[in-house]
Legacy VTK file of the C-alpha trace (Angstrom):
# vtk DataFile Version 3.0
C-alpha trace
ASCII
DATASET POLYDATA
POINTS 196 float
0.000 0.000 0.000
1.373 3.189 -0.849
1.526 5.501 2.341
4.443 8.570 1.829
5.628 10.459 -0.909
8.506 8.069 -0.804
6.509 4.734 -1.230
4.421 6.869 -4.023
8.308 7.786 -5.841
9.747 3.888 -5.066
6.598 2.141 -6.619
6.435 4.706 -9.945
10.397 4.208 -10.653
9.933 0.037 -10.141
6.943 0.201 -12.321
8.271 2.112 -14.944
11.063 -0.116 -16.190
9.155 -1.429 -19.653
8.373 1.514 -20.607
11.821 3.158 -20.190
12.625 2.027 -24.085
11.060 3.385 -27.017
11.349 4.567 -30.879
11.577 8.312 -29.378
14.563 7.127 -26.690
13.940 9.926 -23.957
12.490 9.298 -20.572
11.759 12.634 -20.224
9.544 12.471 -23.227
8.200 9.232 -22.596
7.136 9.362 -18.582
5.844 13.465 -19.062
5.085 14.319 -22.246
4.197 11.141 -24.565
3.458 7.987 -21.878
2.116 4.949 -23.533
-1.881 4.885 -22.373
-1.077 2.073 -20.054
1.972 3.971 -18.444
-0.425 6.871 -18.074
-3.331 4.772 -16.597
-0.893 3.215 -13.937
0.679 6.761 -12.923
-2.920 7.860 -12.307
-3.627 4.883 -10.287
-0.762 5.083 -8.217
-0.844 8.625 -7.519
-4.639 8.161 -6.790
-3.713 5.632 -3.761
-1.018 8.214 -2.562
-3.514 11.008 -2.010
-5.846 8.851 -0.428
-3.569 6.823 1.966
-1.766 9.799 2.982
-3.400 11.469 5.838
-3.380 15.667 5.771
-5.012 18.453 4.249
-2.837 18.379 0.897
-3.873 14.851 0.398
-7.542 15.788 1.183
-7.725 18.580 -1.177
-5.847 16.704 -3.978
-7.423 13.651 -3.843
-10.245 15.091 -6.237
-8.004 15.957 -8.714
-6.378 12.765 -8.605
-9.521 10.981 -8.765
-10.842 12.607 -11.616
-7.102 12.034 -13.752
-7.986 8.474 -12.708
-10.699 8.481 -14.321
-9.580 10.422 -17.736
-7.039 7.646 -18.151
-8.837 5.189 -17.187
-11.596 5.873 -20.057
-8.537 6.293 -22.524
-6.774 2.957 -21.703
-10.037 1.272 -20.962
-8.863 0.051 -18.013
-10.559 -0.426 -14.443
-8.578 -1.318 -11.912
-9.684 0.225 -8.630
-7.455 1.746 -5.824
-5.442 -0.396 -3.311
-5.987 -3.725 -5.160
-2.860 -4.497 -6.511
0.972 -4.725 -4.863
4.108 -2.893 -6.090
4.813 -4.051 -9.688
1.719 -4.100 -11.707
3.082 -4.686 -15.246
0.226 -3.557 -18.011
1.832 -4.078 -21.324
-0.913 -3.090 -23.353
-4.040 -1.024 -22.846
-7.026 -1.416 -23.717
-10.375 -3.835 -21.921
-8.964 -4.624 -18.788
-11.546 -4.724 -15.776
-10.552 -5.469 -11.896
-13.181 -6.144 -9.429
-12.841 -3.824 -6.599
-12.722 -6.580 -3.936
-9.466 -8.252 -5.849
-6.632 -8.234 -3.905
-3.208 -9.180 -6.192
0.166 -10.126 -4.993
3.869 -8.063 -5.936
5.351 -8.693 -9.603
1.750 -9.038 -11.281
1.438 -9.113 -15.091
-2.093 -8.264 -16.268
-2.546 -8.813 -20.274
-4.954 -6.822 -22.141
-8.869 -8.469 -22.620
-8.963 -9.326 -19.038
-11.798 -9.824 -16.619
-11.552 -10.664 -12.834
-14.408 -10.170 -11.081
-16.974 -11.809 -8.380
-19.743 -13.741 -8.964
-22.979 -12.721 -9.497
-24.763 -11.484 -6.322
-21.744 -11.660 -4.483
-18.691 -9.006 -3.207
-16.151 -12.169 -3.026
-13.770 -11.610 -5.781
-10.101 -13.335 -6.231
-6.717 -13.457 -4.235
-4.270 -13.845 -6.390
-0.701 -14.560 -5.422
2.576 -12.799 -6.484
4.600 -13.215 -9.612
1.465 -14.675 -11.569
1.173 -13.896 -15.172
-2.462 -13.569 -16.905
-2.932 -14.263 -19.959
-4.672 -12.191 -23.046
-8.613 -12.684 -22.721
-8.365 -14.970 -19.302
-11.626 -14.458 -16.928
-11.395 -15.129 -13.411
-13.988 -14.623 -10.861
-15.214 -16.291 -7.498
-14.166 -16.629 -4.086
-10.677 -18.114 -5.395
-7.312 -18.150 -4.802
-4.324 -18.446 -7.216
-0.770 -19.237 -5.840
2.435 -17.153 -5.921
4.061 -17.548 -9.569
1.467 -19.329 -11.390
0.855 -18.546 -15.146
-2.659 -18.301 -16.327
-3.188 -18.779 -19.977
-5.257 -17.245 -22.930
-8.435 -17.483 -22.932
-8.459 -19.386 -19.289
-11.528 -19.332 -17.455
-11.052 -19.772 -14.163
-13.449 -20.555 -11.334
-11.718 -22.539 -8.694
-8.503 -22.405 -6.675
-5.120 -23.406 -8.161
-3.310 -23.434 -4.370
0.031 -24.832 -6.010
2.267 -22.658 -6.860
4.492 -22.461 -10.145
1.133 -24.404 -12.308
0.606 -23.735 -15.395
-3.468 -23.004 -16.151
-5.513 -22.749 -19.408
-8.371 -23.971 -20.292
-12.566 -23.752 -20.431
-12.872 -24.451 -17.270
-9.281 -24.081 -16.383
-6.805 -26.952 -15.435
-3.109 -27.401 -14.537
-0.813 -28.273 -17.615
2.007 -28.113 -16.792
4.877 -26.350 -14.015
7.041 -23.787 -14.514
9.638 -22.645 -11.858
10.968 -19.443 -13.020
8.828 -16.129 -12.894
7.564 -14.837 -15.984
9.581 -11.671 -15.560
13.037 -13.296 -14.706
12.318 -15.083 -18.591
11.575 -11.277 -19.768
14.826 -10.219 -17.884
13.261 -7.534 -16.045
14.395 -5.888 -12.782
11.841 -6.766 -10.611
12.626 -7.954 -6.497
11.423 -11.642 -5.209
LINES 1 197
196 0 1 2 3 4 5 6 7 8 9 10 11 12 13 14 15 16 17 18 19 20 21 22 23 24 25 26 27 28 29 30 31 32 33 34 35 36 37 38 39 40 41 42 43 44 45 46 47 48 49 50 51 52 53 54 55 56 57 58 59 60 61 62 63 64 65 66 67 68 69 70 71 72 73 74 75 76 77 78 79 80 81 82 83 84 85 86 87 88 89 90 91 92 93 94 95 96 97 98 99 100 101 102 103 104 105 106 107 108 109 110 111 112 113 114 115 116 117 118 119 120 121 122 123 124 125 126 127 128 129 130 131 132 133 134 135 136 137 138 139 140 141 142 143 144 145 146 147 148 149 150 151 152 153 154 155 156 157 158 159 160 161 162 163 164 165 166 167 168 169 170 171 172 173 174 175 176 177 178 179 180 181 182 183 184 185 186 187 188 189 190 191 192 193 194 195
């Protein structure tokens, strides 16, 4: 949870990382002036749980403004992911149809793919737990009272409905199954800089 300026600073630099390199080759231009619509979504979401974490009067008064940035980018990216549901490293490649139930709660080192749904069921506020280092697929679903394990991989198209408590499975399917194993994070294949 993002509580401090610091936190707020820490979480935007470890987040930032894939979006460092581009055709234009300036950070400058690239994190203020031209940020991919994902980038831009996750800056607004981050500095939206900094402003309302933080207790004071500067955080009080700026938390509107936040809010409604939030929003701008969310409608551009078509993304929904709501405040305080997700850990430090929330990697959005792509933008566009992405929708996180509020009552979500997602583990460090995620990697959210674009056409993704994970939600509750209907009639009902329980909504996933999902563990750190997991990868989701393009066009996965995922709703119920679940829970996936720490470093699982979740593949196109899944749908998945019931717990996977084992971690390192591999999981695709209609309904969803184990596959396979894999022990290495999908970000140490990617080579990123991200922390265990």
């Amino acid at each position: 949870m993002i509580k401090g300026r610091k936190k707020y600073k820490e979480y935007l630099r470890y987040e930032s990382d894939i979006y460092a390199t581009s055709r234009f080759g300036d950070k400058f231009l690239i994190y203020n002036l031209l940020p991919p619509p994902a980038f831009a979504f996750l800056r607004s979401l981050r500095r939206l749980e900094y402003h309302y974490n933080t207790s004071g009067f500067y955080h009080k008064l700026l938390l509107p403004i936040a809010y409604l940035q939030y929003l701008r980018h969310s409608q551009k990216a078509g993304i929904t992911i709501s405040k305080n549901s997700c850990e430090k490293g929330l990697t959005l490649y792509h933008f566009g149809s992405i929708v996180v139930n509020a009552a979500t709660r997602i583990g460090r080192n995620c990697c959210i793919m674009n056409n993704v749904n994970i939600g509750a069921n209907a009639g009902s506020n329980k909504a996933p737990r999902i563990g750190d280092n997991v990868y989701i697929g393009p066009g996965a679903v995922i709703y119920g009272e679940i829970e996936i394990a720490a470093g699982c991989y979740i593949g196109a198209n899944a749908v998945v409905n019931k717990s996977f408590l084992e971690p390192y499975s591999v999981i695709a399917g209609v309904p969803a199954k184990v596959i396979g194993y894999d022990t290495q994070n999908w970000w140490q294949k990617n080579k990123m800089n991200r922390e265990l």
